[in-house]
N, CA and C atoms as an extended XYZ file, in Angstrom:
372
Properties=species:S:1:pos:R:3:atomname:S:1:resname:S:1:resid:I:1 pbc="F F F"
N       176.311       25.945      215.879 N   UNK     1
C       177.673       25.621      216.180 CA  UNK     1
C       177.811       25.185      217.649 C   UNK     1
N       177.196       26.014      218.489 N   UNK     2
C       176.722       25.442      220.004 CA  UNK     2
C       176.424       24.147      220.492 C   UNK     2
N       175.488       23.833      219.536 N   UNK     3
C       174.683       22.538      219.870 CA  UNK     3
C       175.924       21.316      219.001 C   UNK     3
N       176.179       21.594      218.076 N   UNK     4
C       177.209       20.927      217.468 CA  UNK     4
C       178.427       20.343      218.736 C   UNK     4
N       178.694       21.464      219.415 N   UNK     5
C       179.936       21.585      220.068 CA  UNK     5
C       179.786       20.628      221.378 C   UNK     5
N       178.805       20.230      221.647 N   UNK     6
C       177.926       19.538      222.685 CA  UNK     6
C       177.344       20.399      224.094 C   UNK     6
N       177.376       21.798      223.412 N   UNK     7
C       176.564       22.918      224.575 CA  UNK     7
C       174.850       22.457      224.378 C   UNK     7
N       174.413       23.192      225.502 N   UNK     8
C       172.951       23.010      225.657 CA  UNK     8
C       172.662       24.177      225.086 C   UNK     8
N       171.129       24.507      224.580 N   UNK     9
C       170.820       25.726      224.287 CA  UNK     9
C       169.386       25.708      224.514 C   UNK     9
N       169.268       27.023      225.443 N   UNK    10
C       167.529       27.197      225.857 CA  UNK    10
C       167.759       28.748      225.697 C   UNK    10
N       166.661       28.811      224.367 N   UNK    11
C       166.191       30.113      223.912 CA  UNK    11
C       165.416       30.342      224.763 C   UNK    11
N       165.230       31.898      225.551 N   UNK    12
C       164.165       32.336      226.577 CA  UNK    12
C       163.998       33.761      225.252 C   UNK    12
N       162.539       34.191      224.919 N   UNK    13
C       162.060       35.435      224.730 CA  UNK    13
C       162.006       36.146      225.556 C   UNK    13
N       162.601       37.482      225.670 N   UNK    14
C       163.022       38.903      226.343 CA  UNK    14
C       161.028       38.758      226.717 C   UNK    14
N       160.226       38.775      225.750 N   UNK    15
C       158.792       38.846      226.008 CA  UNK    15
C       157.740       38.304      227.205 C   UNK    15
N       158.676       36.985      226.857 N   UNK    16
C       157.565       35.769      227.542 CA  UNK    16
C       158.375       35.688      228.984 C   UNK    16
N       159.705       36.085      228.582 N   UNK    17
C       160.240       36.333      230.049 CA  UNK    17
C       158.913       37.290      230.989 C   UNK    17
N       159.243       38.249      231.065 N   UNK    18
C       158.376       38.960      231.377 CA  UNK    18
C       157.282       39.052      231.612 C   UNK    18
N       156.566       38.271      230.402 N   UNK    19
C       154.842       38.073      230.650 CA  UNK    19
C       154.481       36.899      231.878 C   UNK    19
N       155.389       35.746      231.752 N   UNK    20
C       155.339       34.633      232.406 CA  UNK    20
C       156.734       34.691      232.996 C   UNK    20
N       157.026       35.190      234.222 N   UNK    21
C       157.934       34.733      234.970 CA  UNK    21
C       157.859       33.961      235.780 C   UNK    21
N       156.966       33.331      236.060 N   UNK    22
C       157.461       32.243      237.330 CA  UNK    22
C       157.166       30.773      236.279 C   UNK    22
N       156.896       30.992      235.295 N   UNK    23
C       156.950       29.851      234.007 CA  UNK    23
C       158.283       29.707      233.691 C   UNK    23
N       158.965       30.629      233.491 N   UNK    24
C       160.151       31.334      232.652 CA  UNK    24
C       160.700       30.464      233.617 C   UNK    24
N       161.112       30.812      234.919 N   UNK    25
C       161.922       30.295      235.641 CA  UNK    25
C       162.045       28.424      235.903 C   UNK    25
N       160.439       27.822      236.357 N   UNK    26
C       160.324       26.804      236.371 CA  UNK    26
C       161.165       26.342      235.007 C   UNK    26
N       161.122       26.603      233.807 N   UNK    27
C       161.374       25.990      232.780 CA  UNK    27
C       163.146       26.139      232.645 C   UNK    27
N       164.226       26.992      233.377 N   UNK    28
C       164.776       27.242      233.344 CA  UNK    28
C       165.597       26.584      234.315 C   UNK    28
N       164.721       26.532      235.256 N   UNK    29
C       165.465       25.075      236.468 CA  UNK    29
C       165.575       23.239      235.975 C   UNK    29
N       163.845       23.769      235.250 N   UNK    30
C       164.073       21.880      234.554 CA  UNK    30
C       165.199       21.541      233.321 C   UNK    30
N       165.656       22.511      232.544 N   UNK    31
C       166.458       22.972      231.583 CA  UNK    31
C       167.807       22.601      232.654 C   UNK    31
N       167.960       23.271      233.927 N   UNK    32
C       169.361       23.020      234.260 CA  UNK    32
C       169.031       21.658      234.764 C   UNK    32
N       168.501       20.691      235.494 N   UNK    33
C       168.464       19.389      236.158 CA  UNK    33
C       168.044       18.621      234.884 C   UNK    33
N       168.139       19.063      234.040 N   UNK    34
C       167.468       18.221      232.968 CA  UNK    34
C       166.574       16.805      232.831 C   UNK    34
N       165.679       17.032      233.404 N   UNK    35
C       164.282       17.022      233.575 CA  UNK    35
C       163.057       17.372      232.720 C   UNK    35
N       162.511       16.740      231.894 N   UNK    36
C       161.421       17.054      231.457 CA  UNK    36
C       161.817       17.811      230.126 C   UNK    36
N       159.944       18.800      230.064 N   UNK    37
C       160.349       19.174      228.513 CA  UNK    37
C       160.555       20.756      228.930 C   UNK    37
N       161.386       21.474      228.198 N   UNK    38
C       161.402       23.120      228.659 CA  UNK    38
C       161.310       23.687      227.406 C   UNK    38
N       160.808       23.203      226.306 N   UNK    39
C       160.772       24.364      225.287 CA  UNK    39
C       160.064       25.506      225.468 C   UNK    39
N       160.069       26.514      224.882 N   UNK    40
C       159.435       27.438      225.077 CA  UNK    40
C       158.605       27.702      223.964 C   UNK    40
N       157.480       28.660      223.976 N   UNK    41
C       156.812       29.124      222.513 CA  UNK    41
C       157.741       30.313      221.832 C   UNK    41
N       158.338       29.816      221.292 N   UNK    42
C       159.019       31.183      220.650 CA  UNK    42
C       158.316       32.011      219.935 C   UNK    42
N       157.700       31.524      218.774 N   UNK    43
C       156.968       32.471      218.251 CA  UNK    43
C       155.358       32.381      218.884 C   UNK    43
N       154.614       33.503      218.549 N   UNK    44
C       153.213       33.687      218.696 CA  UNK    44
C       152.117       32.536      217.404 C   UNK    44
N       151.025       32.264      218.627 N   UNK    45
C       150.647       31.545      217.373 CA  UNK    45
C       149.655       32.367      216.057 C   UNK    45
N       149.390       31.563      214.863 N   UNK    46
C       148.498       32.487      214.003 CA  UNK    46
C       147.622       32.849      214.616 C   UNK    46
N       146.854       33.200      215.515 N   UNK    47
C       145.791       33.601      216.401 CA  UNK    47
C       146.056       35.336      216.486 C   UNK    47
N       147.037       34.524      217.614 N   UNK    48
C       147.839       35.782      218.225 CA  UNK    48
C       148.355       36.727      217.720 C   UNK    48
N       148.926       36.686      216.509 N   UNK    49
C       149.446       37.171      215.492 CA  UNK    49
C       148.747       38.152      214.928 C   UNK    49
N       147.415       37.595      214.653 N   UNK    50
C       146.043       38.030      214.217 CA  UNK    50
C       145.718       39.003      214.585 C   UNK    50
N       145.707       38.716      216.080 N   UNK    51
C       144.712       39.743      217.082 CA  UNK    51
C       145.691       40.869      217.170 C   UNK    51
N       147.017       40.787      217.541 N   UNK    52
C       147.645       42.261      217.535 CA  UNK    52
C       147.855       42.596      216.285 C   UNK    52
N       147.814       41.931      214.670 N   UNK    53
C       147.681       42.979      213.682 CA  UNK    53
C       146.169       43.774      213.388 C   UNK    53
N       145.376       43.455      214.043 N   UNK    54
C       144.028       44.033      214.291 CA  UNK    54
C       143.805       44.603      214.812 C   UNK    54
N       144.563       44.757      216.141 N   UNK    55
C       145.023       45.738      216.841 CA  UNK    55
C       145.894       47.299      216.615 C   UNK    55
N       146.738       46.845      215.910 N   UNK    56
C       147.744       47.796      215.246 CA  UNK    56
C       147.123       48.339      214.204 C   UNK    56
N       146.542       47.595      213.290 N   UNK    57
C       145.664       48.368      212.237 CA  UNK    57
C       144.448       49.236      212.411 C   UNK    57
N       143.950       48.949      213.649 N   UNK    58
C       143.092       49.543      213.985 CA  UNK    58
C       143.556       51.050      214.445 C   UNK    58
N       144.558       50.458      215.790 N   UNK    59
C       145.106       52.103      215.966 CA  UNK    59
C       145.699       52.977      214.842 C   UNK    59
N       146.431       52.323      214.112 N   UNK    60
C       146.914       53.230      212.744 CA  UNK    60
C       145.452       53.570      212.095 C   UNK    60
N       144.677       53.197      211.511 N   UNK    61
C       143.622       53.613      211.197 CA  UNK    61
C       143.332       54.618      211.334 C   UNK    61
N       142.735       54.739      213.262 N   UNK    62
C       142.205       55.838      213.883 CA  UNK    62
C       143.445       57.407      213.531 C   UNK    62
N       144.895       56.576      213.923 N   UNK    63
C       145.391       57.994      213.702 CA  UNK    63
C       145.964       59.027      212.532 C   UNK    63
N       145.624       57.415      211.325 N   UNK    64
C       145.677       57.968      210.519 CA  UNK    64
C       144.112       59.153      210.210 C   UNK    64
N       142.821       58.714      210.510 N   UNK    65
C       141.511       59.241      210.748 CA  UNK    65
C       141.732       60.515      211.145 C   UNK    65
N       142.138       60.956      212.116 N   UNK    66
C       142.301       61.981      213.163 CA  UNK    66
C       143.314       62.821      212.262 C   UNK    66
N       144.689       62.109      211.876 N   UNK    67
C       145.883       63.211      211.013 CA  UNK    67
C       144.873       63.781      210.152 C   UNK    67
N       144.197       63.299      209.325 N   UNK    68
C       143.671       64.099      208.017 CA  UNK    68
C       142.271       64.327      208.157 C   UNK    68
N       141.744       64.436      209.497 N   UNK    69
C       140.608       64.999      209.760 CA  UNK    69
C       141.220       66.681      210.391 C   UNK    69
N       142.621       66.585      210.808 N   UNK    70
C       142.846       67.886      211.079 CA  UNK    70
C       143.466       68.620      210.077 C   UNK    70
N       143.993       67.490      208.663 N   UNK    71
C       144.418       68.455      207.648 CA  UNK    71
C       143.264       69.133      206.857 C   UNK    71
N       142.430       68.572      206.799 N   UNK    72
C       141.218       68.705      206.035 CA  UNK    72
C       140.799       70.204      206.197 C   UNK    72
N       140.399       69.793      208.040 N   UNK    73
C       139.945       71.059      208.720 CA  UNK    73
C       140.878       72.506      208.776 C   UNK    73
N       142.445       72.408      208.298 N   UNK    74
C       143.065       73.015      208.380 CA  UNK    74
C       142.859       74.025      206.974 C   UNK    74
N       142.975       72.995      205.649 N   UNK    75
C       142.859       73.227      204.641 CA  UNK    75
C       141.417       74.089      204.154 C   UNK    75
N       140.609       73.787      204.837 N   UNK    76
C       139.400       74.259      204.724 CA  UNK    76
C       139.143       75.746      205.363 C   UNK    76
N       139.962       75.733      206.829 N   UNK    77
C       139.981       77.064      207.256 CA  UNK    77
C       140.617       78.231      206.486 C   UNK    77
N       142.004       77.546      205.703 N   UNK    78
C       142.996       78.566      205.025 CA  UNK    78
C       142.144       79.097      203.618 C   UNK    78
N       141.461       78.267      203.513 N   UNK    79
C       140.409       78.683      202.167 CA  UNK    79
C       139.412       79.761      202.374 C   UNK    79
N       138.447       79.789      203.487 N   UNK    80
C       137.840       80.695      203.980 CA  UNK    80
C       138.215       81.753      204.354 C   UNK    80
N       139.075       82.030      204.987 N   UNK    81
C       140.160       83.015      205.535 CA  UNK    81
C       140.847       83.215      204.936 C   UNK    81
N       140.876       83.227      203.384 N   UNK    82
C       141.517       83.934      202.625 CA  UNK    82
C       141.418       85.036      202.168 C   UNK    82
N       140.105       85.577      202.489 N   UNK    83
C       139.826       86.630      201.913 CA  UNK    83
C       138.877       86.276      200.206 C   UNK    83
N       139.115       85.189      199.641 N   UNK    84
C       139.015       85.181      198.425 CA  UNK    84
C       137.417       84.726      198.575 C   UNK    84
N       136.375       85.446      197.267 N   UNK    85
C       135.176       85.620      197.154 CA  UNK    85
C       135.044       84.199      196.515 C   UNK    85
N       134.398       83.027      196.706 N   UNK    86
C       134.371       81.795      196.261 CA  UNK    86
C       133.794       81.477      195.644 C   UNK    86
N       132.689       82.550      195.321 N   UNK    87
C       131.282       82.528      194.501 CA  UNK    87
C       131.915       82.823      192.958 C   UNK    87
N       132.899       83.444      192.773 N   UNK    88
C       133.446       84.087      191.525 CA  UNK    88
C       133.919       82.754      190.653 C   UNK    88
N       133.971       83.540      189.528 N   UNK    89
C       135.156       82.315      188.445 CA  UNK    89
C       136.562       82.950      188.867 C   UNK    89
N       137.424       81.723      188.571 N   UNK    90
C       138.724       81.626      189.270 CA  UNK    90
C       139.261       82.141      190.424 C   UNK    90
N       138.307       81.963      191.234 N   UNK    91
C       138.924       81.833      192.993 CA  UNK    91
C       139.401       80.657      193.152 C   UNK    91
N       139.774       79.473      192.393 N   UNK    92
C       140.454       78.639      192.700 CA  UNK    92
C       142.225       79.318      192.777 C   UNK    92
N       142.341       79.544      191.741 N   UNK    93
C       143.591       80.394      191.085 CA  UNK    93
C       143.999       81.459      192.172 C   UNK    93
N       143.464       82.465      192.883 N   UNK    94
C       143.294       83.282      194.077 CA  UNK    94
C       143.396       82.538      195.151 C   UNK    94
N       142.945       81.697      195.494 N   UNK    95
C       143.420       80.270      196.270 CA  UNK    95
C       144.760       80.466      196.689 C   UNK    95
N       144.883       79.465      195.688 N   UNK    96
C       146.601       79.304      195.419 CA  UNK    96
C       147.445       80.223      195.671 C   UNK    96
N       147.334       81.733      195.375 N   UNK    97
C       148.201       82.041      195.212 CA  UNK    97
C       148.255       83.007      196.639 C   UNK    97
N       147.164       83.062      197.290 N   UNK    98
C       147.205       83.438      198.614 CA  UNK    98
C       147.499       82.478      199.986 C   UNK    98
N       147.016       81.296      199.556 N   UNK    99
C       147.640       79.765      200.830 CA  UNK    99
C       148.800       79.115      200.364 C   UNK    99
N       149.115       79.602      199.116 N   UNK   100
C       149.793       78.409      198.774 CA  UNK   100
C       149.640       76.683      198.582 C   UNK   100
N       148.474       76.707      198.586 N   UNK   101
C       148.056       75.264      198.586 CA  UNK   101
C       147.744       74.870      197.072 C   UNK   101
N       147.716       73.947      196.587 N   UNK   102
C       147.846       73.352      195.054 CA  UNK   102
C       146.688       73.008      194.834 C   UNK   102
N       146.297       73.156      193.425 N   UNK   103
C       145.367       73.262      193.211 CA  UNK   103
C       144.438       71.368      193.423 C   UNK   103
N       145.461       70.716      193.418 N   UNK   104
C       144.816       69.371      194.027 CA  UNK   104
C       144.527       69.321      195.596 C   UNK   104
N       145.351       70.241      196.011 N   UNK   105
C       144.861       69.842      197.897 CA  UNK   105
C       143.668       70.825      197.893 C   UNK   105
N       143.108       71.826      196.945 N   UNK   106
C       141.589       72.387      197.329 CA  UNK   106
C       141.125       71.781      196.333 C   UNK   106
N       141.083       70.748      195.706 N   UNK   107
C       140.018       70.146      195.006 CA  UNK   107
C       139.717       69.019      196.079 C   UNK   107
N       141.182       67.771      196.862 N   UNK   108
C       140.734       67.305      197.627 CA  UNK   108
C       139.918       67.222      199.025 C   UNK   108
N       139.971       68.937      199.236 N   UNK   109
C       139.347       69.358      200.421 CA  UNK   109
C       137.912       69.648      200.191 C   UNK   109
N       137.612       70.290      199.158 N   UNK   110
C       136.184       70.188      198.816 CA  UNK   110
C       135.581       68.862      198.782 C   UNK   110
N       136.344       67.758      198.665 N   UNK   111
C       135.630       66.577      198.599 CA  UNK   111
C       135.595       66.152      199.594 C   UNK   111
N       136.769       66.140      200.865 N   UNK   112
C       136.743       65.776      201.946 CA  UNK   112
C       135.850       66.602      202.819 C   UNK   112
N       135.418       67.754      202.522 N   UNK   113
C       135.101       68.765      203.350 CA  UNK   113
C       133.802       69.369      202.950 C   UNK   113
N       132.113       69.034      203.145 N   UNK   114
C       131.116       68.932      202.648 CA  UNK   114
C       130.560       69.889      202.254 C   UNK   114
N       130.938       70.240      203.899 N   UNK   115
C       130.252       71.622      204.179 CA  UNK   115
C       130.725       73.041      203.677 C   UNK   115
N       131.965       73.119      203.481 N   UNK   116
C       132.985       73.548      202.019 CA  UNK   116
C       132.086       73.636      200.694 C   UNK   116
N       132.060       72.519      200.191 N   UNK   117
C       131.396       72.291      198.886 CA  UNK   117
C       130.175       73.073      198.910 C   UNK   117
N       129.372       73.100      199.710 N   UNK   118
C       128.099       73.779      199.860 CA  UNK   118
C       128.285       74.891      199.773 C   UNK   118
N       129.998       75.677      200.775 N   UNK   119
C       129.704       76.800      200.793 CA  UNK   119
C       129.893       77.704      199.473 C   UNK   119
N       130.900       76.938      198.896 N   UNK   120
C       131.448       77.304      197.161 CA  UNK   120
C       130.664       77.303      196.160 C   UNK   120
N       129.753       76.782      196.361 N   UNK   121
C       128.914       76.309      195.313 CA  UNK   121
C       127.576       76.901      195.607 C   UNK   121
N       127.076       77.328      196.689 N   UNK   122
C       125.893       78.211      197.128 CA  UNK   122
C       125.931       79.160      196.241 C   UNK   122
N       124.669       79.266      195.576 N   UNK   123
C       124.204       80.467      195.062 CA  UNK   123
C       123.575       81.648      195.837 C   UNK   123
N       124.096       83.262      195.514 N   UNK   124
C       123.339       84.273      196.711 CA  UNK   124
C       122.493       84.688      196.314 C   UNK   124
């Protein structure tokens, strides 16, 4: 409706402001003497785009890595420290009803958790 109206319009990114300010500005003076070309890159190119979702996925990754390397380890401690004899039939059931944990989060912890499995499953 701006440009319709016979206003000028120069989009500046809050971003590129910032990253490039003395760009930002040059382009903002040739924009007022109108002079030359002042577009700006508004968006990032597919490159760029690229590299910080590789970035981001990576860090989510790791913290997703780390969250359920400490649930694991958590889950695994509450099992041991239960008191409950693991060597028996239905200490799963004794489990449960002393951590409260379901009978899928100590099936998934034995799988996540190796050294667990060994210890449950050791014969004395």
């Amino acid at each position: 409706m701006l440009l319709q109206n016979g206003w000028k319009l120069l989009r500046v990114k809050w971003g590129y402001a910032i990253k490039y300010k003395e760009d930002t500005v040059n382009r903002i003076k040739t924009f007022l003497t109108e002079i030359g070309d002042v577009s700006f890159p508004l968006y990032k190119t597919a490159v760029e785009r690229q590299m910080e979702e590789k970035k981001v996925n990576a860090r989510l990754k790791e913290i997703y890595r780390a969250y359920f390397e400490q649930v694991w380890t958590d889950r695994m401690n509450k099992i041991l420290n239960s008191g409950v004899d693991v060597h028996r039939f239905g200490w799963i059931q004794e489990v449960m009803d002393k951590t409260g944990l379901s009978k899928r989060q100590i099936y998934l912890t034995l799988k996540h958790r190796p050294e667990l499995m060994r210890e449950v499953y050791m014969k004395h």
